[in-house]
PQR file with spaces between the fields and no chain letter, atoms N, CA, C, O and H, PARSE charges and radii, in Angstrom:
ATOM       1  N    UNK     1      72.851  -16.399 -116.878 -0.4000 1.5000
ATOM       2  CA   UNK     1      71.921  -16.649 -117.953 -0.0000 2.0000
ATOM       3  C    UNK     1      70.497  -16.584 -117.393  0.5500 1.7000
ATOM       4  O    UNK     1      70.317  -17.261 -116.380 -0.5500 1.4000
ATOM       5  N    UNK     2      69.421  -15.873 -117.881 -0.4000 1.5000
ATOM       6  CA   UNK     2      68.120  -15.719 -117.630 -0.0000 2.0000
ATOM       7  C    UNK     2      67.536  -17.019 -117.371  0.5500 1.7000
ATOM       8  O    UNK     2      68.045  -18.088 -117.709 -0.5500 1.4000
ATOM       9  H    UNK     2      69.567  -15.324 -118.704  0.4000 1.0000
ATOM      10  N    UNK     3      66.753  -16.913 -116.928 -0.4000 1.5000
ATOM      11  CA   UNK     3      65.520  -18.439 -116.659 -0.0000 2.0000
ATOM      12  C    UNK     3      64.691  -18.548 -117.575  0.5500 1.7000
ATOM      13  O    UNK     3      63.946  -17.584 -117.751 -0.5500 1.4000
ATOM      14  H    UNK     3      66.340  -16.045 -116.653  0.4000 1.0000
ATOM      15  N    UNK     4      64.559  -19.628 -118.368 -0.4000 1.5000
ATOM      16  CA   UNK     4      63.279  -19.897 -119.393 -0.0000 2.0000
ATOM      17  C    UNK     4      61.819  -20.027 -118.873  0.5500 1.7000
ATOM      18  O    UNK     4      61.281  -20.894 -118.185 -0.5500 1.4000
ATOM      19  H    UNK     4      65.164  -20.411 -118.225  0.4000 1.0000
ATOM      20  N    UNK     5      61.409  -19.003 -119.369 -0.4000 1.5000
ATOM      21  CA   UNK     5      59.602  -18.870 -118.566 -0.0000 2.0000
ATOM      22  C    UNK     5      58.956  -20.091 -118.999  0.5500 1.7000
ATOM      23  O    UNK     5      58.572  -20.453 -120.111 -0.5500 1.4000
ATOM      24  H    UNK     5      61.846  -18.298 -119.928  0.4000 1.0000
ATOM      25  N    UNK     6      58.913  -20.906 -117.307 -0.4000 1.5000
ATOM      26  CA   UNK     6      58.070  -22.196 -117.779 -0.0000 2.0000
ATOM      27  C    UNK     6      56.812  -22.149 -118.379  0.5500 1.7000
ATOM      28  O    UNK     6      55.806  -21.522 -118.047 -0.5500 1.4000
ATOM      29  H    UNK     6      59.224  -20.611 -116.404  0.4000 1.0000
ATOM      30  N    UNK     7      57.068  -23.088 -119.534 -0.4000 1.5000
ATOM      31  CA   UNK     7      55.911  -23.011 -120.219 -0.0000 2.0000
ATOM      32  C    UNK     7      54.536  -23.601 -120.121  0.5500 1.7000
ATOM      33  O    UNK     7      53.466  -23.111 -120.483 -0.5500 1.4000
ATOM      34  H    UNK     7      57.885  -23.597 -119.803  0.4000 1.0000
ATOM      35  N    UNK     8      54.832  -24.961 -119.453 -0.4000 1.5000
ATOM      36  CA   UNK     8      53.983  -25.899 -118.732 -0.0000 2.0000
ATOM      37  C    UNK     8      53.370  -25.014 -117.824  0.5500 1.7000
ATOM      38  O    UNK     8      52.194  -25.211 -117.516 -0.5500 1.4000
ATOM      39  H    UNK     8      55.701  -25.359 -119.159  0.4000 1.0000
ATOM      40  N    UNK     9      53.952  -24.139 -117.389 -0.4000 1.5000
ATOM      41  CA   UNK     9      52.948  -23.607 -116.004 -0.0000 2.0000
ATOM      42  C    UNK     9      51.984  -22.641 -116.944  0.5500 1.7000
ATOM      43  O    UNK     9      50.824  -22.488 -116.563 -0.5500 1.4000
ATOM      44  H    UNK     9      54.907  -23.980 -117.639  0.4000 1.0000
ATOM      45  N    UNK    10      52.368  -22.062 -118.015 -0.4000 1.5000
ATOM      46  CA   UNK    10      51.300  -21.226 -118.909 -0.0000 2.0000
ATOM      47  C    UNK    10      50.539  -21.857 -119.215  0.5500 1.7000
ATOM      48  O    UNK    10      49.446  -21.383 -118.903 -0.5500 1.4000
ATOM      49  H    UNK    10      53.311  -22.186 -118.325  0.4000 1.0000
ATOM      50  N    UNK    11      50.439  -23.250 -119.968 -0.4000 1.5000
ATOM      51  CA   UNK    11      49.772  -23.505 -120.459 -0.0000 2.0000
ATOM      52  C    UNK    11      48.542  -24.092 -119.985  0.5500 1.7000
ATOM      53  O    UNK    11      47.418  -24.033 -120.484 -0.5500 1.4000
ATOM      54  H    UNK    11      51.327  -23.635 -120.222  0.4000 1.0000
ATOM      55  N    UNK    12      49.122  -24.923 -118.477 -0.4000 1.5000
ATOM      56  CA   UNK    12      47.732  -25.004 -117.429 -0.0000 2.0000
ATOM      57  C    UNK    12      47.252  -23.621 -116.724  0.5500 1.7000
ATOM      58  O    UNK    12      46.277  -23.833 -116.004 -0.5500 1.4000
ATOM      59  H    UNK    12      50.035  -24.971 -118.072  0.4000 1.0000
ATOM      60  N    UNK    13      47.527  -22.729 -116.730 -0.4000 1.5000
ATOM      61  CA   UNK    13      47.044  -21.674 -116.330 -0.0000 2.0000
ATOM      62  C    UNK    13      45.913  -21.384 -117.523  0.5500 1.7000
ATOM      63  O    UNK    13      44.710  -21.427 -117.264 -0.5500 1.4000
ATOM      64  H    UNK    13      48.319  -22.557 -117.316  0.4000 1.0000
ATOM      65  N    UNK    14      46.421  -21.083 -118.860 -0.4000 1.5000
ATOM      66  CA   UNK    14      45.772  -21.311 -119.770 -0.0000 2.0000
ATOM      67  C    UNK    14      44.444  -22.166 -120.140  0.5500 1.7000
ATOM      68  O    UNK    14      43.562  -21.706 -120.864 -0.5500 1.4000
ATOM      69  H    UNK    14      47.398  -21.048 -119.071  0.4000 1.0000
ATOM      70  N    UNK    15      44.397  -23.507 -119.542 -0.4000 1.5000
ATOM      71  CA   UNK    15      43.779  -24.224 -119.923 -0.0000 2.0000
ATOM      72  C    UNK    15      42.378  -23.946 -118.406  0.5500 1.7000
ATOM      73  O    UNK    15      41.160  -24.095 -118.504 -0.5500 1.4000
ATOM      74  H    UNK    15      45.114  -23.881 -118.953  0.4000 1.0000
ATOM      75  N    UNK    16      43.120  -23.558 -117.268 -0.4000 1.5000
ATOM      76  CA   UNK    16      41.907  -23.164 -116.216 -0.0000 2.0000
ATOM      77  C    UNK    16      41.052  -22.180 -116.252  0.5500 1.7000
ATOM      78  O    UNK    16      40.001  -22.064 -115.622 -0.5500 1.4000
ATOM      79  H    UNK    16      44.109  -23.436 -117.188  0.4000 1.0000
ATOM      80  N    UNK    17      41.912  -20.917 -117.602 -0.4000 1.5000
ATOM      81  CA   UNK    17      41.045  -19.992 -117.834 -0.0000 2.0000
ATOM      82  C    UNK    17      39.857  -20.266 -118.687  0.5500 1.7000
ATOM      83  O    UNK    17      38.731  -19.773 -118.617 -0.5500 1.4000
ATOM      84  H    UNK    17      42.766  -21.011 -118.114  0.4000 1.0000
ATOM      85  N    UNK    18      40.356  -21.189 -119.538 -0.4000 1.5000
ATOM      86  CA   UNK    18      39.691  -21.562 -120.846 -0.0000 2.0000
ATOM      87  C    UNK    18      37.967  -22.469 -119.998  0.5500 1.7000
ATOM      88  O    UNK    18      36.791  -22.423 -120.358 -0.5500 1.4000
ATOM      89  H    UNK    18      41.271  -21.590 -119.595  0.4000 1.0000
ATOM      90  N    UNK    19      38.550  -23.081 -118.989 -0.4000 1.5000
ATOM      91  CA   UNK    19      37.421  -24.062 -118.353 -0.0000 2.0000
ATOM      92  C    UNK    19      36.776  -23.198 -117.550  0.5500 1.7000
ATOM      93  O    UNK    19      35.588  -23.487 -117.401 -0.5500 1.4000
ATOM      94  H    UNK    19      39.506  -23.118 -118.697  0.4000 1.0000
ATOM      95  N    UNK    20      37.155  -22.210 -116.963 -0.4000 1.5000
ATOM      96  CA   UNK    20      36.622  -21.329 -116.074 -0.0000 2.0000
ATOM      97  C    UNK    20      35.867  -20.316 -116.685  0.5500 1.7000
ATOM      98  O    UNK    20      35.141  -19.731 -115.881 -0.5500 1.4000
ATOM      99  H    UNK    20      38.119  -21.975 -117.084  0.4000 1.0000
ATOM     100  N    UNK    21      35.774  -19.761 -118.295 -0.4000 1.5000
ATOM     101  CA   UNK    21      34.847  -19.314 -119.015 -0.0000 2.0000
ATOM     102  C    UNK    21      33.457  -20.140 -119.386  0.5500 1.7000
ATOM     103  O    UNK    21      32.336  -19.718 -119.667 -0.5500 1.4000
ATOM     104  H    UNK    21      36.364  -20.236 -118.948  0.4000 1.0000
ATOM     105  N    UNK    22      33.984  -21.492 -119.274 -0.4000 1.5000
ATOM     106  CA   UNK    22      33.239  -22.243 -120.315 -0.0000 2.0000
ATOM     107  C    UNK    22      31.626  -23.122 -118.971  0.5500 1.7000
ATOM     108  O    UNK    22      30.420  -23.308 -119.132 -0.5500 1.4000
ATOM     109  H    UNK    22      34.896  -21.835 -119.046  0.4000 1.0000
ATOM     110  N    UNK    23      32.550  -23.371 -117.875 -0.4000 1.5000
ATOM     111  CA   UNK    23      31.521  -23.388 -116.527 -0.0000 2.0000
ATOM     112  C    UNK    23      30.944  -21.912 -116.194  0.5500 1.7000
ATOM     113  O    UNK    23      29.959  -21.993 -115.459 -0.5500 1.4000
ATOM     114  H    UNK    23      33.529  -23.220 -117.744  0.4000 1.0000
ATOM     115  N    UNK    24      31.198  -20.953 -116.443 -0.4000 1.5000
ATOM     116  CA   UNK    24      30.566  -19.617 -116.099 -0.0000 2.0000
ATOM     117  C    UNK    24      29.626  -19.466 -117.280  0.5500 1.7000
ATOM     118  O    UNK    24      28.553  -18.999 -116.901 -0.5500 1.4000
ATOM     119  H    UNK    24      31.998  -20.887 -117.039  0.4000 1.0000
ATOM     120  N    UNK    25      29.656  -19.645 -118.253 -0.4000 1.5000
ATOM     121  CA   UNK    25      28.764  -19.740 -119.537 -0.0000 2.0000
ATOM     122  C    UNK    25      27.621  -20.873 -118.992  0.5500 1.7000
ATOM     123  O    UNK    25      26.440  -20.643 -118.731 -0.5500 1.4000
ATOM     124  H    UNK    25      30.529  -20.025 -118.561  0.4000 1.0000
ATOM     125  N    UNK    26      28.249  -22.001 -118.913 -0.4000 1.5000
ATOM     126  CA   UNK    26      26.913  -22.772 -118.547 -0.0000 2.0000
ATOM     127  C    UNK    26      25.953  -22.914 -117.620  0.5500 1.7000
ATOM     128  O    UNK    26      24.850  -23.459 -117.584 -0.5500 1.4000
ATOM     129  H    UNK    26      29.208  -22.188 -119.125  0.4000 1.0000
ATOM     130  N    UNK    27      26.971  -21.981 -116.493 -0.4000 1.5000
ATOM     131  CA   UNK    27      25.980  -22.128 -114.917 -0.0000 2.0000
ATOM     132  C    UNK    27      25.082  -21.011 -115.560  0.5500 1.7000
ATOM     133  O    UNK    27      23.876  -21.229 -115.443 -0.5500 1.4000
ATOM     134  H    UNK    27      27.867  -21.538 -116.522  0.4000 1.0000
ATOM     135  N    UNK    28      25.529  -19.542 -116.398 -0.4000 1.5000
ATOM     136  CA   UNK    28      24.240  -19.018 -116.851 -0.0000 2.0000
ATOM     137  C    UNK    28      23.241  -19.345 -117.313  0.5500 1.7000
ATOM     138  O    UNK    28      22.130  -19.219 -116.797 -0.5500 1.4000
ATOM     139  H    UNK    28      26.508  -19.366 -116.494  0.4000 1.0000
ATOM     140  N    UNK    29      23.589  -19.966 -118.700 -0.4000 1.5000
ATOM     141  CA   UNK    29      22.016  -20.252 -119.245 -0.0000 2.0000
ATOM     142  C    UNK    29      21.122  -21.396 -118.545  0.5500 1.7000
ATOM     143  O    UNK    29      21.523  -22.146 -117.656 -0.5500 1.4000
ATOM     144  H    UNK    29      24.492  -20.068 -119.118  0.4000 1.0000
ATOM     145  N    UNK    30      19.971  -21.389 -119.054 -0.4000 1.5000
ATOM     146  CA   UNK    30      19.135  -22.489 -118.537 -0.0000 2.0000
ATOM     147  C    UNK    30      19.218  -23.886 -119.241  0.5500 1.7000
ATOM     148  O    UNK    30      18.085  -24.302 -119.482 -0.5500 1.4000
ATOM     149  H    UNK    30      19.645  -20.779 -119.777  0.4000 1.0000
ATOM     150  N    UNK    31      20.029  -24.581 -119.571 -0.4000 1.5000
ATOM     151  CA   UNK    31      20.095  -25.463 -120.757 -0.0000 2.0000
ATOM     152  C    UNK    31      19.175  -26.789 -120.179  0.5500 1.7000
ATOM     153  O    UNK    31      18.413  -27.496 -120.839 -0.5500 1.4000
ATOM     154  H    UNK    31      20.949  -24.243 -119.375  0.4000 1.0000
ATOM     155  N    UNK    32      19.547  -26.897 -118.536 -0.4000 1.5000
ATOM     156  CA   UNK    32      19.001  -27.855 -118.201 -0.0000 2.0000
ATOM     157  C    UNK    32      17.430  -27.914 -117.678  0.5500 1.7000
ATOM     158  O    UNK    32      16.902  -28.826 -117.043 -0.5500 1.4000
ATOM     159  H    UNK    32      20.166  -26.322 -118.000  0.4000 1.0000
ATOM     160  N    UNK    33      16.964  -26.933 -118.036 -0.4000 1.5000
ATOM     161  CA   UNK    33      15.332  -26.528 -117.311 -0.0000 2.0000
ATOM     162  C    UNK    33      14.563  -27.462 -118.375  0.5500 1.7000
ATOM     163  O    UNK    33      14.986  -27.837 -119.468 -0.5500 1.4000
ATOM     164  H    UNK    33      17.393  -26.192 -118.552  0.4000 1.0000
ATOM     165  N    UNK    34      13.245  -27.758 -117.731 -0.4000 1.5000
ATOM     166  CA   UNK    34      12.131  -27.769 -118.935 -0.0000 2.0000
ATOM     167  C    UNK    34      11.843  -27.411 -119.343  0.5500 1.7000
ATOM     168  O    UNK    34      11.915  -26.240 -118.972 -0.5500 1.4000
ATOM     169  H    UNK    34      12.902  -27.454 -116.843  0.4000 1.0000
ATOM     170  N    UNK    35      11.077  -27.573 -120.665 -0.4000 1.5000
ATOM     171  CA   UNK    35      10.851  -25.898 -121.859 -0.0000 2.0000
ATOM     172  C    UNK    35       9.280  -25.668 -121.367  0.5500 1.7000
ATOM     173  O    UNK    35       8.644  -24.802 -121.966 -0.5500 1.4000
ATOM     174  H    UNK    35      11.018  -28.524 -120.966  0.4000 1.0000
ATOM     175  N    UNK    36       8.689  -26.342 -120.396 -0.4000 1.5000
ATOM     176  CA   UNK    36       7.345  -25.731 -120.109 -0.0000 2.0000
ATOM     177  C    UNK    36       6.785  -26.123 -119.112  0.5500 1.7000
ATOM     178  O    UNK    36       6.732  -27.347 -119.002 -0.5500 1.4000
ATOM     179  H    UNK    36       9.206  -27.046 -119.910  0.4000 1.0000
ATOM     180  N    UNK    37       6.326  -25.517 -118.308 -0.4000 1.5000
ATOM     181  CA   UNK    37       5.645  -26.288 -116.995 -0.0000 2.0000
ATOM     182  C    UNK    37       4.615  -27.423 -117.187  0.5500 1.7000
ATOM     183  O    UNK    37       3.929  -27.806 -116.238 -0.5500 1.4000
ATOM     184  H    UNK    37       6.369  -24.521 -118.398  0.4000 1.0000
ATOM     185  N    UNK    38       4.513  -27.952 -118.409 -0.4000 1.5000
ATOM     186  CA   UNK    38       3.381  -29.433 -118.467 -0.0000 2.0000
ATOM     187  C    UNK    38       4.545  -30.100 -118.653  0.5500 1.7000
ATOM     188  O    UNK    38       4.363  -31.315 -118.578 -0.5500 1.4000
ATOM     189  H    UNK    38       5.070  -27.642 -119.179  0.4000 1.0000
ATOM     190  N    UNK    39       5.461  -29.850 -118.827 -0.4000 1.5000
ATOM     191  CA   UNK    39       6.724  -31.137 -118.942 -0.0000 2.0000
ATOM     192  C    UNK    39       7.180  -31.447 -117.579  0.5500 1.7000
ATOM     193  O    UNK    39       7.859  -32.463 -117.433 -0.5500 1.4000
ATOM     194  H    UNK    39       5.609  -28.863 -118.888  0.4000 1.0000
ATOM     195  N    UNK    40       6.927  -30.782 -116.655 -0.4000 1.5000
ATOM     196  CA   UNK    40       7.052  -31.236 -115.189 -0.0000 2.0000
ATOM     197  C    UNK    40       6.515  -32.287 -114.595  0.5500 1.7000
ATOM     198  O    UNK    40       6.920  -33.125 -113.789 -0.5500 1.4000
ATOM     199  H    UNK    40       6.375  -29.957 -116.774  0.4000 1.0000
ATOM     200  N    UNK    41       5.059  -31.983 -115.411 -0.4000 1.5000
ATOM     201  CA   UNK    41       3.976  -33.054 -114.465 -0.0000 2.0000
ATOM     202  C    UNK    41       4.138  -34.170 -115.331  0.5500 1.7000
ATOM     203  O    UNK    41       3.486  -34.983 -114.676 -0.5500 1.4000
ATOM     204  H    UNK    41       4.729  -31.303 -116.066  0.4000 1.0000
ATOM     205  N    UNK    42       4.646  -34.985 -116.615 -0.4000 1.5000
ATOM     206  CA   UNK    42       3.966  -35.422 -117.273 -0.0000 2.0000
ATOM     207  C    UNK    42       4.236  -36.907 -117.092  0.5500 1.7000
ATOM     208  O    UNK    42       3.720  -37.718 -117.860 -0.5500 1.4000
ATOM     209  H    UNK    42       5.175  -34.325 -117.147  0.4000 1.0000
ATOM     210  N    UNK    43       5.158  -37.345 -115.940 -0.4000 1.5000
ATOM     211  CA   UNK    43       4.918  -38.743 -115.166 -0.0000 2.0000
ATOM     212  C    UNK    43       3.713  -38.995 -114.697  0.5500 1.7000
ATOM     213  O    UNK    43       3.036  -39.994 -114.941 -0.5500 1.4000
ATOM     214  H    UNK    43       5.578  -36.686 -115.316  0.4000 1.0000
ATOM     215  N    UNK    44       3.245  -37.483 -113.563 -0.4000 1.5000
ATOM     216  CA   UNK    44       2.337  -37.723 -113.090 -0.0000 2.0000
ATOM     217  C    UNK    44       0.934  -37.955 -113.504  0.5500 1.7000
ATOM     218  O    UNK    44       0.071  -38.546 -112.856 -0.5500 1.4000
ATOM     219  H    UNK    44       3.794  -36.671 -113.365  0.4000 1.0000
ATOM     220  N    UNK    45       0.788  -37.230 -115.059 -0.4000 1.5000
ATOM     221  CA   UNK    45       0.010  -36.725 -115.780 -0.0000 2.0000
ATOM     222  C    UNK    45      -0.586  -38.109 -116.051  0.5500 1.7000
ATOM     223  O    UNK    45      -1.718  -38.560 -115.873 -0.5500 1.4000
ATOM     224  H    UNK    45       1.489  -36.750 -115.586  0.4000 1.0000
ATOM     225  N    UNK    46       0.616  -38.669 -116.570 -0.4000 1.5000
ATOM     226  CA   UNK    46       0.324  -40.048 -117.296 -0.0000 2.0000
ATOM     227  C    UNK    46      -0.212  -40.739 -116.529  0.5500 1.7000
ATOM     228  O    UNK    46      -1.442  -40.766 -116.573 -0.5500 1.4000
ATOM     229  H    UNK    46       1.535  -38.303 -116.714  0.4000 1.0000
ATOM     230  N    UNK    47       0.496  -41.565 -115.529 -0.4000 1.5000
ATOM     231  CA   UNK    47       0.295  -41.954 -114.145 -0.0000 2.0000
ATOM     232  C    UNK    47      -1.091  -41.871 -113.850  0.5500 1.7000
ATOM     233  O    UNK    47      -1.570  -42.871 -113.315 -0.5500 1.4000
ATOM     234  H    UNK    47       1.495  -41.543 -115.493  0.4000 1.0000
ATOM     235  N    UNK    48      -1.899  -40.847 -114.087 -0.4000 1.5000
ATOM     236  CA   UNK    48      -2.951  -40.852 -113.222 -0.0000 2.0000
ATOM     237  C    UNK    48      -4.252  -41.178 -114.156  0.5500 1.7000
ATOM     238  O    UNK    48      -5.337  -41.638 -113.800 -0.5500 1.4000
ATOM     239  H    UNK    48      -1.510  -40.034 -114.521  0.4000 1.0000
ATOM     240  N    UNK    49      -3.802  -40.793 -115.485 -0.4000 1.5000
ATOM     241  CA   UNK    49      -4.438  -41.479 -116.512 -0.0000 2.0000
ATOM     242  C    UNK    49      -4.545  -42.606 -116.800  0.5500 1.7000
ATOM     243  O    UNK    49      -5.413  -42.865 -117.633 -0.5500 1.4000
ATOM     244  H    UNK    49      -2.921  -40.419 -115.775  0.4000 1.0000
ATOM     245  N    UNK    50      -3.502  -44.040 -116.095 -0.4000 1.5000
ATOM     246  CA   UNK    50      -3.737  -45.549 -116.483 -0.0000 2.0000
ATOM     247  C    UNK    50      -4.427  -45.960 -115.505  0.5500 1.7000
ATOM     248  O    UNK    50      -4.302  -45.329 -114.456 -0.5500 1.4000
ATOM     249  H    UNK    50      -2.797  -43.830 -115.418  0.4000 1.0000
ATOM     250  N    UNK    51      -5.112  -46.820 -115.525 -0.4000 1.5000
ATOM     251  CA   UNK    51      -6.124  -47.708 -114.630 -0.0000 2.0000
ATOM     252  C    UNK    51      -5.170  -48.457 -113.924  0.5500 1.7000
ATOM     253  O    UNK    51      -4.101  -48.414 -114.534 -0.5500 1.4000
ATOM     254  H    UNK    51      -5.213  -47.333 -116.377  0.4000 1.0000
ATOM     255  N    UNK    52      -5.115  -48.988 -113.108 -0.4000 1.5000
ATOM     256  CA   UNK    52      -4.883  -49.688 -112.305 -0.0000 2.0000
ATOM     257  C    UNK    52      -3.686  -51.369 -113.038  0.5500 1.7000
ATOM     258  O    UNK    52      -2.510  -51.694 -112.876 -0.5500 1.4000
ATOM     259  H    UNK    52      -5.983  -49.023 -112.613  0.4000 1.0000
ATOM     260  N    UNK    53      -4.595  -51.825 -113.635 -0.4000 1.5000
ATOM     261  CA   UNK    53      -4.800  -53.184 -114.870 -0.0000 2.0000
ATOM     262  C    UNK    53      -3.443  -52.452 -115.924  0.5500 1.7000
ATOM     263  O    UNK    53      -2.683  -53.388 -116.173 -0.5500 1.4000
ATOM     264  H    UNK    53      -5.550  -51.561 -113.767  0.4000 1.0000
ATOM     265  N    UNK    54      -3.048  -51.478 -116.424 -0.4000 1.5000
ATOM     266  CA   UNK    54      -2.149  -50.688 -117.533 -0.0000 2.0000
ATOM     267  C    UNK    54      -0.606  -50.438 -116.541  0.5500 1.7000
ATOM     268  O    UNK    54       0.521  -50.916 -116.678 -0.5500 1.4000
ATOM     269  H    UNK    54      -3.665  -50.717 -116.222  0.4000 1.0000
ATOM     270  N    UNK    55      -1.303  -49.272 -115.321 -0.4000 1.5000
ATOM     271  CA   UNK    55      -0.067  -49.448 -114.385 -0.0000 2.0000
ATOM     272  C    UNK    55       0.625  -51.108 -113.767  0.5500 1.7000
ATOM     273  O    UNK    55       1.836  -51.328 -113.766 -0.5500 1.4000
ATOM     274  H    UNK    55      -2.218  -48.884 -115.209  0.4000 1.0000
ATOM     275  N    UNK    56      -0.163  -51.877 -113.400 -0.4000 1.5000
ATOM     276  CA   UNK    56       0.579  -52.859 -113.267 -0.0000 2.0000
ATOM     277  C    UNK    56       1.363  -54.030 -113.989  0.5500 1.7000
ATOM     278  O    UNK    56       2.218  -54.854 -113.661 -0.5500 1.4000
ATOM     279  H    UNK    56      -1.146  -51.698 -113.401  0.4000 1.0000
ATOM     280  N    UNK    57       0.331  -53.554 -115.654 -0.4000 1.5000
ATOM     281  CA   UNK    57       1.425  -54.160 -117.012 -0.0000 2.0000
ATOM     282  C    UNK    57       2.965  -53.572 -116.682  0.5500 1.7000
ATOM     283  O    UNK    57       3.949  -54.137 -116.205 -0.5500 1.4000
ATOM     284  H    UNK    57      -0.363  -52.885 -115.920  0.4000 1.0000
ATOM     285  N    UNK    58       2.746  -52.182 -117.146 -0.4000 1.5000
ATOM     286  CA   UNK    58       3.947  -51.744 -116.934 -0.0000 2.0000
ATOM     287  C    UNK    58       4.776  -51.520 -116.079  0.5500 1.7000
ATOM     288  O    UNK    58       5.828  -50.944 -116.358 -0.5500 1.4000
ATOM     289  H    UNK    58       1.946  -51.724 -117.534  0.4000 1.0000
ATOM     290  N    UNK    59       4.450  -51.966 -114.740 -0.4000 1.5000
ATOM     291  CA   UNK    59       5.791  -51.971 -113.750 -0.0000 2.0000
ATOM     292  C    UNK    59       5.732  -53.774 -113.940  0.5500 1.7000
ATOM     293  O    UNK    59       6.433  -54.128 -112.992 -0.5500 1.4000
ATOM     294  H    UNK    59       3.596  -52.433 -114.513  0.4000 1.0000
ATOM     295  N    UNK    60       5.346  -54.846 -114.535 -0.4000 1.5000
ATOM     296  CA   UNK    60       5.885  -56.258 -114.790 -0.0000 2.0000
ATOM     297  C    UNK    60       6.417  -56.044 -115.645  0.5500 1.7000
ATOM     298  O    UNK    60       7.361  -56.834 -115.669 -0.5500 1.4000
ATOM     299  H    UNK    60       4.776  -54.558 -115.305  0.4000 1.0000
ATOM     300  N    UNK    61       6.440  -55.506 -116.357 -0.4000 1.5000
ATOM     301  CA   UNK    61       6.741  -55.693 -118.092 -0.0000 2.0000
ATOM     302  C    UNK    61       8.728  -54.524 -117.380  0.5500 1.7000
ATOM     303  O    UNK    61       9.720  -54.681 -118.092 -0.5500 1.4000
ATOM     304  H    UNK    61       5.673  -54.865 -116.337  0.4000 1.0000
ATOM     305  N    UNK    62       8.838  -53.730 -116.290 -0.4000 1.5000
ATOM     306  CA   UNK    62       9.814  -53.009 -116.077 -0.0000 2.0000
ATOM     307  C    UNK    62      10.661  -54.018 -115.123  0.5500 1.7000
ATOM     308  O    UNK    62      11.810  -54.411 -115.329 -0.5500 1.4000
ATOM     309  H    UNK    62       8.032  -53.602 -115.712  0.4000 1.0000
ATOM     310  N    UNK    63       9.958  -54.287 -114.216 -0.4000 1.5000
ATOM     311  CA   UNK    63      10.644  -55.575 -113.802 -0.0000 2.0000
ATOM     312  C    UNK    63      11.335  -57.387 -114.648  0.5500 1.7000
ATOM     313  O    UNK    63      12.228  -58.202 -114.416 -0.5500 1.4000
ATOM     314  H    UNK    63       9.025  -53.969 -114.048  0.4000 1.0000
ATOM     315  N    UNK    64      10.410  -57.225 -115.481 -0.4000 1.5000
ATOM     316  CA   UNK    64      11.255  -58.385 -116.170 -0.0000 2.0000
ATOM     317  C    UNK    64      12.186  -58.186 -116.727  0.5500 1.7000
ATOM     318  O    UNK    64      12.909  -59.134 -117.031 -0.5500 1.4000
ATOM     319  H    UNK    64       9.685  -56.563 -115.670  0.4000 1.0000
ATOM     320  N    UNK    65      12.519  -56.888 -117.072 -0.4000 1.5000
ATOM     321  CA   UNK    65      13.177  -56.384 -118.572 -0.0000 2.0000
ATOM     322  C    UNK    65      14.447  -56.208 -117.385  0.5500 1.7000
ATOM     323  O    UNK    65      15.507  -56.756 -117.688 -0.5500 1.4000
ATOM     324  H    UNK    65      11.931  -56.118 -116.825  0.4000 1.0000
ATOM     325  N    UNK    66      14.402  -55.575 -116.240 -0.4000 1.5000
ATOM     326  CA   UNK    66      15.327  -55.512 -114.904 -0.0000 2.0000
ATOM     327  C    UNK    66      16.339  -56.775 -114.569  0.5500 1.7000
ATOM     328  O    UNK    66      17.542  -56.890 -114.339 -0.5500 1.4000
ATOM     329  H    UNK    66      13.541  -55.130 -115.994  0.4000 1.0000
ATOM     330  N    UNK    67      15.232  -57.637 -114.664 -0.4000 1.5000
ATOM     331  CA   UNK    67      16.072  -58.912 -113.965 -0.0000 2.0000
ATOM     332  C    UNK    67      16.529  -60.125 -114.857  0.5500 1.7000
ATOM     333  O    UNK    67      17.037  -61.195 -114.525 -0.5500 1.4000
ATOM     334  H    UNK    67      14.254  -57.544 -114.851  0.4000 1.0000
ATOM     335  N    UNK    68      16.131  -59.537 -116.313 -0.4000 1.5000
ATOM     336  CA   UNK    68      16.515  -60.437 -117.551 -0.0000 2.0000
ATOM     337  C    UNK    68      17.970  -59.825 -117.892  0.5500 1.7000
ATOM     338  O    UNK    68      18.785  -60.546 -118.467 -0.5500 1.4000
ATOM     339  H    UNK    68      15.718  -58.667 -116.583  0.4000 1.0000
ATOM     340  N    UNK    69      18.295  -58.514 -117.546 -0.4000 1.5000
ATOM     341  CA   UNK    69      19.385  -58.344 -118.337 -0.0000 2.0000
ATOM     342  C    UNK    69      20.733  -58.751 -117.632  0.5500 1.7000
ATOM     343  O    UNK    69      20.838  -58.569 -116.419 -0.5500 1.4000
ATOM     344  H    UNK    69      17.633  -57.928 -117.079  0.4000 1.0000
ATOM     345  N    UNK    70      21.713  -59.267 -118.319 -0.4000 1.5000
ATOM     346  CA   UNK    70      23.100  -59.549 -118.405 -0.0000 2.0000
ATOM     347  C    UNK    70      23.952  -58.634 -117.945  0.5500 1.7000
ATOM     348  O    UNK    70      23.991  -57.457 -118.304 -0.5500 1.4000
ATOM     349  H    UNK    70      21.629  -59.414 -119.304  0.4000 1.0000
ATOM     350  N    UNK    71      24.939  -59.381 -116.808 -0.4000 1.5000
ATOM     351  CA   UNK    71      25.777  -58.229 -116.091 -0.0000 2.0000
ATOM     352  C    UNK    71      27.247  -58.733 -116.874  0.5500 1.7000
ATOM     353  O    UNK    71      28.299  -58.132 -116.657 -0.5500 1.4000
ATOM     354  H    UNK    71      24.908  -60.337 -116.516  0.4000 1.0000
């Protein structure tokens, strides 16, 4: 009597092709880039725009919010 073509082995074969299209699609496009070179800088941008007195609100105001929250 013939051997029944395992099917389990098709269907993960199947399923590596299916993932192996779908990572080759994404390593192409750029999905993860920035849409413009001022979106690069715009930590720094900011950053260099607060005084001194604004930057140090906001790294207290990042630290409290840090060590207030619930584990």
């Amino acid at each position: 009597m013939p051997k029944k073509p395992d099917s389990r082995k098709d269907e993960i074969e199947l399923a590596k092709s299916i993932f192996d299209e779908i990572v080759e699609e994404t390593e192409s496009e750029d999905w993860n880039k920035p849409k413009s070179a001022t979106a690069q800088k715009g930590g720094k941008v900011r950053a260099a725009k607060l005084t001194p007195a604004e930057r140090s609100a906001i790294a207290k105001k990042a630290a409290q919010s840090r060590w207030n929250q619930t584990k």
